[in-house]
TINURO-323295 format. One record per atom (N, C-alpha, C): residue in one letter; x, y, z. Coordinates in pm, whole numbers, padded with zeros to 5 digits, always signed. Layout:
// residues N
AXYZ ...
***
This chain:
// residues 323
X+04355-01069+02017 X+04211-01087+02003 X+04146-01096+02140 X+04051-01036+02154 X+03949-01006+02294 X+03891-01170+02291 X+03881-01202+02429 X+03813-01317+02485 X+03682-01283+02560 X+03606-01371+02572 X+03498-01330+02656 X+03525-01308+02784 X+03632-01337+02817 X+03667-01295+02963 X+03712-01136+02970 X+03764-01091+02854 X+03775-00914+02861 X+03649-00881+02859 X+03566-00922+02784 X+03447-00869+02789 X+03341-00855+02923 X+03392-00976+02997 X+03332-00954+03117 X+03409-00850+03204 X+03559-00882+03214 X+03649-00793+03321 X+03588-00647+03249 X+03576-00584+03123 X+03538-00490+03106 X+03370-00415+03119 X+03272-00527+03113 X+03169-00516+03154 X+03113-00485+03345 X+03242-00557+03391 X+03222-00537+03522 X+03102-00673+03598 X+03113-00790+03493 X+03021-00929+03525 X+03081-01022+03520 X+03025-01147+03561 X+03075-01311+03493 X+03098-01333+03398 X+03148-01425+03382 X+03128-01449+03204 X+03038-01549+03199 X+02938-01635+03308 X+02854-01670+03233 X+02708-01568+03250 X+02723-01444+03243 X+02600-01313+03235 X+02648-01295+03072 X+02783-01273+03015 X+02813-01248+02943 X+02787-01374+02796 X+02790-01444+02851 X+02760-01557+02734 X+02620-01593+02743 X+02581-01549+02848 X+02415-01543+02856 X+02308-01433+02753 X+02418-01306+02727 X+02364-01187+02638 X+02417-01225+02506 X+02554-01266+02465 X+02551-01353+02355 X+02500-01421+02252 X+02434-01536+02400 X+02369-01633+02353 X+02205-01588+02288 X+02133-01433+02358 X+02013-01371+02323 X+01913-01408+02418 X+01978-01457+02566 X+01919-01501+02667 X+01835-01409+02694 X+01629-01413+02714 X+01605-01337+02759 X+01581-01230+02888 X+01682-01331+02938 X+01630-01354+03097 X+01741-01226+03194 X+01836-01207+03082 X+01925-01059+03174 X+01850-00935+03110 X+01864-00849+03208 X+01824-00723+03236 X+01856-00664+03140 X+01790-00583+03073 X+01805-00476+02949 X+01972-00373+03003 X+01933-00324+03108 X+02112-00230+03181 X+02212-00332+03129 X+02205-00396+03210 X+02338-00521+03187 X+02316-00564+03069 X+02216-00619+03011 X+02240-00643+02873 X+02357-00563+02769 X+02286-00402+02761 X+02330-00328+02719 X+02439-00288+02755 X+02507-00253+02900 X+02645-00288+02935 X+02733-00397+02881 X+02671-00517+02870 X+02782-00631+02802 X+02815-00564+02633 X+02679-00543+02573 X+02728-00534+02456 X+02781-00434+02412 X+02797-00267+02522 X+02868-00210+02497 X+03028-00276+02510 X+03068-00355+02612 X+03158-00377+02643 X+03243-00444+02526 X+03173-00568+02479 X+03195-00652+02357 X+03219-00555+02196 X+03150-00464+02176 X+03188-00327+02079 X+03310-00283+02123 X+03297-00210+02199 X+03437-00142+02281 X+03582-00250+02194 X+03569-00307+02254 X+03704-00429+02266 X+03688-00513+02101 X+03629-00524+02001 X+03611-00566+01891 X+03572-00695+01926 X+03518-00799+02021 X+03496-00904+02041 X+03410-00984+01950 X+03436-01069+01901 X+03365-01204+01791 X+03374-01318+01892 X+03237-01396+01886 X+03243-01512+01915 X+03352-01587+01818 X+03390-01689+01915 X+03476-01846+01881 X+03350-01903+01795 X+03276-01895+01681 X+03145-01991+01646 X+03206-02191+01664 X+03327-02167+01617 X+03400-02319+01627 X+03369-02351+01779 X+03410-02284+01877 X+03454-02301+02038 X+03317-02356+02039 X+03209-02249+02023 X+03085-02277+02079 X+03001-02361+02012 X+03064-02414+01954 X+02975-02570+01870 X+03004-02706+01961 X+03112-02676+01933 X+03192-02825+02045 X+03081-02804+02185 X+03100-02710+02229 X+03056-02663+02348 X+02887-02744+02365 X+02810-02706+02289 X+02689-02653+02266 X+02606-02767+02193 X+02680-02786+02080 X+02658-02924+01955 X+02553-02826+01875 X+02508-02661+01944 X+02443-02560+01824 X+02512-02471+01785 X+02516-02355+01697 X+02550-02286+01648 X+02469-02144+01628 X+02521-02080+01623 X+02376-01925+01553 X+02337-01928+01411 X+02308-02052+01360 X+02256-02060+01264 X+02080-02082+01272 X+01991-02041+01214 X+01866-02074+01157 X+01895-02154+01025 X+01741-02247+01069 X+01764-02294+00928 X+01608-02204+00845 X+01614-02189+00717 X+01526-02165+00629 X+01461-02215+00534 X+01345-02261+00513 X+01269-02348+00398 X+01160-02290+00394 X+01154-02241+00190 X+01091-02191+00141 X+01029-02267+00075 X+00902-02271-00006 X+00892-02348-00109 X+00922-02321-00275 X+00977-02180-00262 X+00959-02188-00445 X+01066-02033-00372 X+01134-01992-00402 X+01247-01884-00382 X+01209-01722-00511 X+01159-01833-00577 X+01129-01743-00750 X+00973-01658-00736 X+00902-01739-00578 X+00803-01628-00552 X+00836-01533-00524 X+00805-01431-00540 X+00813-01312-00464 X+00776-01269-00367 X+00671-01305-00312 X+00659-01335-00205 X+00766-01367-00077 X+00795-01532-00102 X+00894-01583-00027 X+01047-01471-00006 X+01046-01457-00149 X+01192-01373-00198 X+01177-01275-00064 X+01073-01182-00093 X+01055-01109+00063 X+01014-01106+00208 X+00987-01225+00191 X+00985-01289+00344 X+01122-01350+00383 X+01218-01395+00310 X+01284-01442+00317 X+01445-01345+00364 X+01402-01209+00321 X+01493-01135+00344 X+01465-01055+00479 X+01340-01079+00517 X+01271-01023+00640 X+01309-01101+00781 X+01331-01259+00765 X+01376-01320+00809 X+01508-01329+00838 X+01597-01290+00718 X+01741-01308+00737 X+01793-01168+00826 X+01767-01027+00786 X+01722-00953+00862 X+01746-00941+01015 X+01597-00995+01047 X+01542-00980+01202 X+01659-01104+01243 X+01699-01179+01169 X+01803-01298+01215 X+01916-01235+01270 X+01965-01178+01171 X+02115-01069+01227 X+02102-01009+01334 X+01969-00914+01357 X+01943-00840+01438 X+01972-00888+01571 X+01922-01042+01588 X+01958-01127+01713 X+02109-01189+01669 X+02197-01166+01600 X+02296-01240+01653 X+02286-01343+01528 X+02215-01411+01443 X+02239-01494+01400 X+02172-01521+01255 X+02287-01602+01148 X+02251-01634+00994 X+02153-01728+00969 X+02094-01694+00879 X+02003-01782+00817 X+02075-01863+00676 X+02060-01958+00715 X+02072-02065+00591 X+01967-02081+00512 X+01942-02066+00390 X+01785-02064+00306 X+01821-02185+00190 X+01741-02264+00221 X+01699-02405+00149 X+01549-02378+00063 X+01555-02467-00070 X+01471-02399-00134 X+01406-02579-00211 X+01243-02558-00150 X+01197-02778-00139 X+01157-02734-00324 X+01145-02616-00418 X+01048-02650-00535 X+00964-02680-00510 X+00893-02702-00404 X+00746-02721-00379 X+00751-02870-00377 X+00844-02937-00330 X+00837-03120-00413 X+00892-03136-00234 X+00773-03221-00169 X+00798-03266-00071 X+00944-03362-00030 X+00934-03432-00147 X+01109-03544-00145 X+01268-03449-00125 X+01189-03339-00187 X+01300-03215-00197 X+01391-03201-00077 X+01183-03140-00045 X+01174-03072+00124 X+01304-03167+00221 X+01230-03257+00219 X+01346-03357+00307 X+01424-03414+00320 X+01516-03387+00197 X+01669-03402+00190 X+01695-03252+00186 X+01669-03134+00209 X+01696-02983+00260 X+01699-02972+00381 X+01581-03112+00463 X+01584-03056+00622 X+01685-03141+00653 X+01691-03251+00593 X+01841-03319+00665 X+01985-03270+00618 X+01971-03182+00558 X+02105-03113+00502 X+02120-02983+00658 X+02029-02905+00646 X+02037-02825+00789 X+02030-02881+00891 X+01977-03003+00928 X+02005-03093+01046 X+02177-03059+01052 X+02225-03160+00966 X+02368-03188+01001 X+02449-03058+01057 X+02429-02890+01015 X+02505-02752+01028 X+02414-02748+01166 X+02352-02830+01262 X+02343-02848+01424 X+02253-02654+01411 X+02167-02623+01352 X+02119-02562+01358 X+02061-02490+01529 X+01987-02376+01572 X+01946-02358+01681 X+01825-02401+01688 X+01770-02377+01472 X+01624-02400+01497 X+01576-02416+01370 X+01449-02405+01306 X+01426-02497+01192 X+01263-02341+01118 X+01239-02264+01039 X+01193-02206+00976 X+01123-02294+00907 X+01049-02350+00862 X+00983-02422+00779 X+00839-02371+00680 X+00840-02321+00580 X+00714-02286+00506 X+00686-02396+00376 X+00611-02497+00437 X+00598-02675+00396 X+00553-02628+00220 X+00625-02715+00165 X+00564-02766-00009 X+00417-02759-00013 X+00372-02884+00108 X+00281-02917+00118 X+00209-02968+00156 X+00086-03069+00206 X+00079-03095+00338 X+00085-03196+00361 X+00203-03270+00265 X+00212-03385+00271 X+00389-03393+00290 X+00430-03299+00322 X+00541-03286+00400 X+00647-03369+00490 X+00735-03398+00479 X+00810-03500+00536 X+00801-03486+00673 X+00806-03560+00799 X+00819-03568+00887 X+00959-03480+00957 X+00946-03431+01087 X+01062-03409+01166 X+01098-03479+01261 X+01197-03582+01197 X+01201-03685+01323 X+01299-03625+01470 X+01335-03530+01501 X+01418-03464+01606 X+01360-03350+01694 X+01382-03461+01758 X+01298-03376+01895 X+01365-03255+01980 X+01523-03244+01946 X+01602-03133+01986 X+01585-03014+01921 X+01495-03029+01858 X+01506-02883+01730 X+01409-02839+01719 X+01422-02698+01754 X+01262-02597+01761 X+01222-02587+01606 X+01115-02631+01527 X+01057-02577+01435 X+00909-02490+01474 X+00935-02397+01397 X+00805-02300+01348 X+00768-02316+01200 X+00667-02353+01179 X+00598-02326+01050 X+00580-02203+00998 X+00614-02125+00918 X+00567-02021+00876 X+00491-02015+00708 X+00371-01955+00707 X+00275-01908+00615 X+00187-02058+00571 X+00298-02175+00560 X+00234-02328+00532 X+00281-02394+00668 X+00227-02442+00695 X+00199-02570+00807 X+00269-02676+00801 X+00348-02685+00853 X+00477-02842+00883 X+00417-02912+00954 X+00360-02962+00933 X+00263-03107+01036 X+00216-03071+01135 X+00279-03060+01260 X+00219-03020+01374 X+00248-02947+01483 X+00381-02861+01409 X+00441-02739+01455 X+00367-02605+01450 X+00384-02548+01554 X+00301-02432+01538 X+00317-02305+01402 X+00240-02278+01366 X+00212-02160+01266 X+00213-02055+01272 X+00326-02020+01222 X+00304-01841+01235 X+00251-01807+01073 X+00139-01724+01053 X+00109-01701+00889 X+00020-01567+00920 X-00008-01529+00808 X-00181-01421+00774 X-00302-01489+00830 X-00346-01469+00855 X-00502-01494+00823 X-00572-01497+00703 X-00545-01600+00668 X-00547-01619+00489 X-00710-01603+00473 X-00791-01709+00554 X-00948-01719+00512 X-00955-01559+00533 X-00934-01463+00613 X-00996-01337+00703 X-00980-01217+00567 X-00837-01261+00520 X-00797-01170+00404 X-00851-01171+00287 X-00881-01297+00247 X-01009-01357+00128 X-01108-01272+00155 X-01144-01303+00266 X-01295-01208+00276 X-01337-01056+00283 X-01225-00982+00315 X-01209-00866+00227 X-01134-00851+00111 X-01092-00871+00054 X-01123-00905-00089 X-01238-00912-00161 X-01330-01029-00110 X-01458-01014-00153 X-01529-00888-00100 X-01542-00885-00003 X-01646-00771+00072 X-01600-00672-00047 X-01494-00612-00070 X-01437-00516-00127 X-01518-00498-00246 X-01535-00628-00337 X-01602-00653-00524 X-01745-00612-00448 X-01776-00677-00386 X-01912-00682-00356 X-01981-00532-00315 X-01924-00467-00235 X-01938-00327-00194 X-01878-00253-00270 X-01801-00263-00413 X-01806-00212-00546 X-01939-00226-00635 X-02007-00300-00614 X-02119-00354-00673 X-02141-00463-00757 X-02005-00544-00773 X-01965-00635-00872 X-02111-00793-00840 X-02118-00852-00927 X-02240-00976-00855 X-02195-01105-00968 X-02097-01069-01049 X-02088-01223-01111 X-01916-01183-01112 X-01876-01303-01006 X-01749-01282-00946 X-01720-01453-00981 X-01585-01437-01016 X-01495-01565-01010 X-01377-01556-00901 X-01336-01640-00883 X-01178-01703-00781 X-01136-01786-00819 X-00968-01752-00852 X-00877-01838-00890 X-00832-01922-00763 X-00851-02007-00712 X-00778-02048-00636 X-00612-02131-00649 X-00548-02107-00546 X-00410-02188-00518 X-00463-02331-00516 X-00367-02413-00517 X-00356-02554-00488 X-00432-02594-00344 X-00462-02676-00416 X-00578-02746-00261 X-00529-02859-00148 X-00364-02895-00210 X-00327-02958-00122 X-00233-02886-00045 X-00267-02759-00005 X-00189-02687+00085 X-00347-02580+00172 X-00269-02558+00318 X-00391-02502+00334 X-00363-02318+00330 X-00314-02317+00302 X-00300-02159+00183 X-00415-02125+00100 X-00380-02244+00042 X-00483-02230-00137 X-00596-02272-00018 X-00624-02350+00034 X-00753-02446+00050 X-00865-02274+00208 X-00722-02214+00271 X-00804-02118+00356 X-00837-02007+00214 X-00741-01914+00170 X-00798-01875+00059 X-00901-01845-00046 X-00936-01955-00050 X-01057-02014-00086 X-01190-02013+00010 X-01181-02058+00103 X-01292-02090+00217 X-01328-01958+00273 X-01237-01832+00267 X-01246-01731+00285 X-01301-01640+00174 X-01262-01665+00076 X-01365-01567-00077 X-01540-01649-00051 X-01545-01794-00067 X-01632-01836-00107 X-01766-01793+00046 X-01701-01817+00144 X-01773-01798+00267 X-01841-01632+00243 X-01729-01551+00233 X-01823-01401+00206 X-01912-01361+00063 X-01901-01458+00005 X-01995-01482-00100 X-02073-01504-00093 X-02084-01635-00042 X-02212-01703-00020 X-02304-01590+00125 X-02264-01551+00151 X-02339-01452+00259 X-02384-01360+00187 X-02359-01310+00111 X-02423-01178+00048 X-02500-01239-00073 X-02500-01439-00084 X-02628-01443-00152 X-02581-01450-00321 X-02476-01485-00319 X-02421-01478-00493 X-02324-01603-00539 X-02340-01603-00706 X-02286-01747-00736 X-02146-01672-00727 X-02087-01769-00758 X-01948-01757-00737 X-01845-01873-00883 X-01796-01814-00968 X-01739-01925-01051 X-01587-01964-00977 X-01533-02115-00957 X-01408-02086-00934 X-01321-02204-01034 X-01169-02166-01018 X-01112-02259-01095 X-00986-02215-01022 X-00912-02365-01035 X-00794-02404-00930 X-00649-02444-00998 X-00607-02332-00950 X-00451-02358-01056 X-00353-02380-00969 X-00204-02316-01000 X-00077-02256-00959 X-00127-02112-00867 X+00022-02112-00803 X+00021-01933-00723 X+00077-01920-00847 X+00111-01944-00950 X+00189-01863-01037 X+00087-01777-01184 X+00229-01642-01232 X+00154-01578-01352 X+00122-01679-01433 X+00129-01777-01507 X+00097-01875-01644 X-00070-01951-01570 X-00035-01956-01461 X-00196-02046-01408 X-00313-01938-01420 X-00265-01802-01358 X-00335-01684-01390 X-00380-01685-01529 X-00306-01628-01594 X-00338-01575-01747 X-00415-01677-01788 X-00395-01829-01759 X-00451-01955-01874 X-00589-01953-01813 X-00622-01962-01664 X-00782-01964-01671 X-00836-01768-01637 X-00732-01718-01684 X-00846-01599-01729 X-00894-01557-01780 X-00809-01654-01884 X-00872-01629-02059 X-00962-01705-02074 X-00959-01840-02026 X-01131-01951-02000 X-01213-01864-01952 X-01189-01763-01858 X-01318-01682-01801 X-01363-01576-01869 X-01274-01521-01933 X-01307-01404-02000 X-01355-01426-02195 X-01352-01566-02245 X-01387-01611-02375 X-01491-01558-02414 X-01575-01613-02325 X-01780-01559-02349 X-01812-01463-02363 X-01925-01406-02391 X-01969-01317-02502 X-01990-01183-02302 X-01974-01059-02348 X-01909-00969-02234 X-02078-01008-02113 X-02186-00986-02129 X-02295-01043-02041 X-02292-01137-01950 X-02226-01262-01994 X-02195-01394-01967 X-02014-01370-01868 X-01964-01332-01875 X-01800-01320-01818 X-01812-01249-01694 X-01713-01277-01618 X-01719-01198-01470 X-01690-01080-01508 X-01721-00983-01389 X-01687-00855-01392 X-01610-00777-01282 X-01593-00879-01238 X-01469-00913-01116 X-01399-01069-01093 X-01245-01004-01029 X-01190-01191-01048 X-01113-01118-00971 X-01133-01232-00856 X-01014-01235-00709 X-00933-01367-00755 X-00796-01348-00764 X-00700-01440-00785 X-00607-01487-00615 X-00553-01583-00590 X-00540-01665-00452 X-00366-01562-00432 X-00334-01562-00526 X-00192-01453-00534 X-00183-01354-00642 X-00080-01283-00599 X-00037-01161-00679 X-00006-01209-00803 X+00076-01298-00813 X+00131-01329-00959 X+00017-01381-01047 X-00079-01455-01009 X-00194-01509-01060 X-00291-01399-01137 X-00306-01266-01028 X-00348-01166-01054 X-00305-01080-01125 X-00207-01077-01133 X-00124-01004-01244 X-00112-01087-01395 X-00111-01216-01385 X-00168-01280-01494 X-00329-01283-01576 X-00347-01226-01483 X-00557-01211-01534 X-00488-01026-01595 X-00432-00983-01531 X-00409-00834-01554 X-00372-00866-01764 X-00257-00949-01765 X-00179-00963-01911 X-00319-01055-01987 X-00373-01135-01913 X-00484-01177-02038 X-00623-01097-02064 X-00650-01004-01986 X-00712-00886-02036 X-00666-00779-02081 X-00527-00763-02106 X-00486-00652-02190 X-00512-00738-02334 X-00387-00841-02351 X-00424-00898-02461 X-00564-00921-02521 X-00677-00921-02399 X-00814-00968-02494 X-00874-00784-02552 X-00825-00732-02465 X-00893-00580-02480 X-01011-00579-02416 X-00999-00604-02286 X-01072-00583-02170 X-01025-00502-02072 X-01075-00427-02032 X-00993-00260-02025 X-01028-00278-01827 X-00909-00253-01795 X-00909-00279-01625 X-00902-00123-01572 X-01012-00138-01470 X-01094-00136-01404 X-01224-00136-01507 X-01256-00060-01574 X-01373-00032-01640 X-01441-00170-01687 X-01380-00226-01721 X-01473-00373-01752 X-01472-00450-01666 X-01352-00489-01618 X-01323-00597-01515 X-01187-00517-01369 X-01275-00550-01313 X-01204-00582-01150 X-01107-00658-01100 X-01038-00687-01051 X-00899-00787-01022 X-00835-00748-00906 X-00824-00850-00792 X-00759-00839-00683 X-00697-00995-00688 X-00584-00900-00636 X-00505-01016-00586 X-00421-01038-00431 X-00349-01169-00371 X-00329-01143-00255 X-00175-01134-00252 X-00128-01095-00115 X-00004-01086-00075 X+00076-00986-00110 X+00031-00856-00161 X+00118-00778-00217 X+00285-00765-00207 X+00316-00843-00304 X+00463-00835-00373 X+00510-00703-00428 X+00641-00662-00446 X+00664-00585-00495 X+00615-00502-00605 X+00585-00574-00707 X+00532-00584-00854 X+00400-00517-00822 X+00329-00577-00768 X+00204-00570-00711 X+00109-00346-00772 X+00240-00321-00715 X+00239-00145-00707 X+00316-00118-00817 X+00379-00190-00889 X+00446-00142-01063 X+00376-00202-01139 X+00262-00295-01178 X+00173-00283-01280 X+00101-00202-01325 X+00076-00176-01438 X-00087-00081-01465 X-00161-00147-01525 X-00304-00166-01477 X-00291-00072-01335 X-00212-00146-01217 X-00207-00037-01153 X-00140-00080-01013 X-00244-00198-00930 X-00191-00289-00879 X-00267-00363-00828 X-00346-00434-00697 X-00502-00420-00659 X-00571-00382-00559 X-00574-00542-00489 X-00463-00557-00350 X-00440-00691-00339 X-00458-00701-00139 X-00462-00804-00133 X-00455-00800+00019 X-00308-00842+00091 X-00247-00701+00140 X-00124-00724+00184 X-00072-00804+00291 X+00055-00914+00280 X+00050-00982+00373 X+00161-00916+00493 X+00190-00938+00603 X+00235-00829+00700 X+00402-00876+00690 X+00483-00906+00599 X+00567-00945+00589 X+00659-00945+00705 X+00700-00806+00757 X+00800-00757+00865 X+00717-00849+00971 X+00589-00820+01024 X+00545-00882+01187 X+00591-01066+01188 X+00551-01124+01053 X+00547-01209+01025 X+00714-01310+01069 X+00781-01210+00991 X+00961-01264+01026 X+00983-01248+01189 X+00955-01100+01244 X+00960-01142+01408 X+00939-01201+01523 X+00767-01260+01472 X+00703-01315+01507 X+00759-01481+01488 X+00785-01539+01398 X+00861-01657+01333 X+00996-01671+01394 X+01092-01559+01410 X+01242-01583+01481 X+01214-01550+01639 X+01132-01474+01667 X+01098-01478+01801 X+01071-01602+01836 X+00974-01690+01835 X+00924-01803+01857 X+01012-01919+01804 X+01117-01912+01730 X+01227-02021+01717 X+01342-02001+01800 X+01394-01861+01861 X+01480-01876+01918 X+01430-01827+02108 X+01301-01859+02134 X+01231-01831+02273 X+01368-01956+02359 X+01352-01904+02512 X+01417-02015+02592 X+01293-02038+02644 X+01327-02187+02670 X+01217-02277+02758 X+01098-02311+02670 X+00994-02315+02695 X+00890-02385+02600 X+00812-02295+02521 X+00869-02268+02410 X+00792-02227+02262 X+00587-02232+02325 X+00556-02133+02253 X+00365-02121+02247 X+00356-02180+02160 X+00251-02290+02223 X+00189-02396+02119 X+00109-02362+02035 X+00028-02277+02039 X-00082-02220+01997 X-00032-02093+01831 X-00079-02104+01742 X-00086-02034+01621 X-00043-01881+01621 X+00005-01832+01570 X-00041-01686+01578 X-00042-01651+01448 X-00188-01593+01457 X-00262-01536+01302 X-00236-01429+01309 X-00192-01368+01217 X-00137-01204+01188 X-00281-01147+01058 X-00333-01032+01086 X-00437-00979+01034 X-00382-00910+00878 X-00407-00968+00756 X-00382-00862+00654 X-00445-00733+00644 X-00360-00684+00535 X-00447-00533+00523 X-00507-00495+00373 X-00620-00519+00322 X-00632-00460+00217 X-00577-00321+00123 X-00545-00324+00066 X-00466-00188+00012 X-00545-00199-00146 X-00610-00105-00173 X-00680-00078-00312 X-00599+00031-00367 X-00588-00003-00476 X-00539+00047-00591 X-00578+00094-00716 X-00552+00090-00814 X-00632+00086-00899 X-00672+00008-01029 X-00683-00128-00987 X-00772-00272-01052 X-00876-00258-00981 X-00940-00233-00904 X-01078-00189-00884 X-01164-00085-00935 X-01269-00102-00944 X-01373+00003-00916 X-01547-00044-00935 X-01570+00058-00914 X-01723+00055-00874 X-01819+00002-01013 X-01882-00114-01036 X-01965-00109-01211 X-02035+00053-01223 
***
């Protein structure tokens, strides 16, 4: 079995240049970089992961926390993450809180103990357990871990095209489902439909559920009961699944999509583009999102304090159209 010391005698370096490219140090030269890891191919070389724990007290592990695994959403962020993880060298462990803060934090002290490099966190909620360890890089991603920086969408920015979108269809008696308000997901979401509303001068009905299909369908059928004059003629839902639930309680009512009613939803999930109709949602940037998130957990020296908002993209389909 090859040691890191063949790898250097064959690279033609130290071995600590060589455990420096390893390790995903950014600080050697792309040539030499690429020289070590030809060298390390060449010769079949595997890290010792045992050697370099003792060593280190870390490992090439990430840790991962989702809140609900059964989103779809997450499901694909989550593989975007594990992914761009390999790509650098290292596994993701994926912990899953149910959205139940008590969860959350017997999951983060379970990846504590596997001496993680670094900590992924997309919070229950914002009432989130504390990180009492100061050795351990966390990034928040899409939800906010207390006071770790955020990598997410631009949730309010994406709301608001959404709206712009009904509105420059011609739609004027518009509802919003919103997410949960004790997360600031649901709560930007929201602040983002209602803000480009209120600018163009129009009521707005809203009602506050689940990201999930059953919260969808149950208040879309409260919205859609009343006599057809009286009912929206557009409905922006806070997620895809929500939206796709307004999709199943207007088939069942025989409210015929697009032609009667309008429906956007956010984050485009898979599903999103296999409904019919296909469905007109604001896509979240999944891929930038995971690089952006493992970049900034495994940086040397001091992590950017500061947020980074990633811009969605509207993608229309066909749950829209013009009254």
């Amino acid at each position: 079995m090859s040691t890191v010391k063949d790898v250097a005698r064959e690279a033609g370096v130290s071995v600590g240049t060589v455990s420096k490219v390893l390790s995903n140090n950014t600080t050697v030269k792309t040539a030499l970089r690429d020289r070590v890891l030809k060298a390390a191919s060449d010769l079949n070389y595997r890290p010792n992961m045992a050697a370099r724990a003792l060593r280190t007290n870390k490992i090439n592990i990430l840790g991962l926390v989702v809140p609900d695994i059964t989103n779809p959403f997450f499901a694909q962020l989550a593989l975007r993450i594990e992914t761009e993880a390999a790509d650098r060298g290292h596994t993701v462990m994926l912990t899953n809180s149910h959205d139940d803060a008590a969860t959350e934090e017997r999951q983060i002290a379970a990846l504590l103990e596997q001496s993680p490099r670094g900590l992924i966190i997309a919070a229950s909620n914002d009432s989130s357990a504390r990180l009492h360890r100061s050795d351990i890089r966390v990034v928040s991603l899409d939800r906010r871990f207390h006071s770790s920086p955020l990598v997410s969408t631009d949730h309010a920015k994406g709301s608001e095209r959404g709206a712009a979108h009904l509105i420059g269809l011609g739609h004027r008696r518009l509802a919003y489902l919103a997410g949960p308000q004790n997360t600031e997901v649901g709560r930007q979401r929201r602040l983002g439909f209602e803000r480009c509303v209120a600018r163009a001068g129009l009521s707005l009905e809203v009602r506050e559920g689940l990201f999930d299909y059953e919260s969808g369908e149950q208040m879309a059928r409260a919205l859609l009961s009343g006599p057809a004059p009286q009912r929206p003629t557009a409905i922006a839902a806070a997620s895809d699944q929500m939206a796709i639930g307004v999709l199943r309680a207007a088939r069942d009512m025989e409210i015929p999509v697009p032609e009667a009613l309008s429906v956007v939803g956010f984050d485009d999930i898979t599903l999103a583009a296999l409904v019919v109709p296909r469905l007109t949602t604001i896509a979240q940037p999944t891929e930038r999102l995971a690089k952006e998130a493992v970049r900034r957990v495994l940086m040397d020296g001091e992590a950017p304090a500061q947020d980074a908002l990633i811009q969605g993209e509207l993608v229309i389909r066909g749950s829209t159209a013009a009254l």
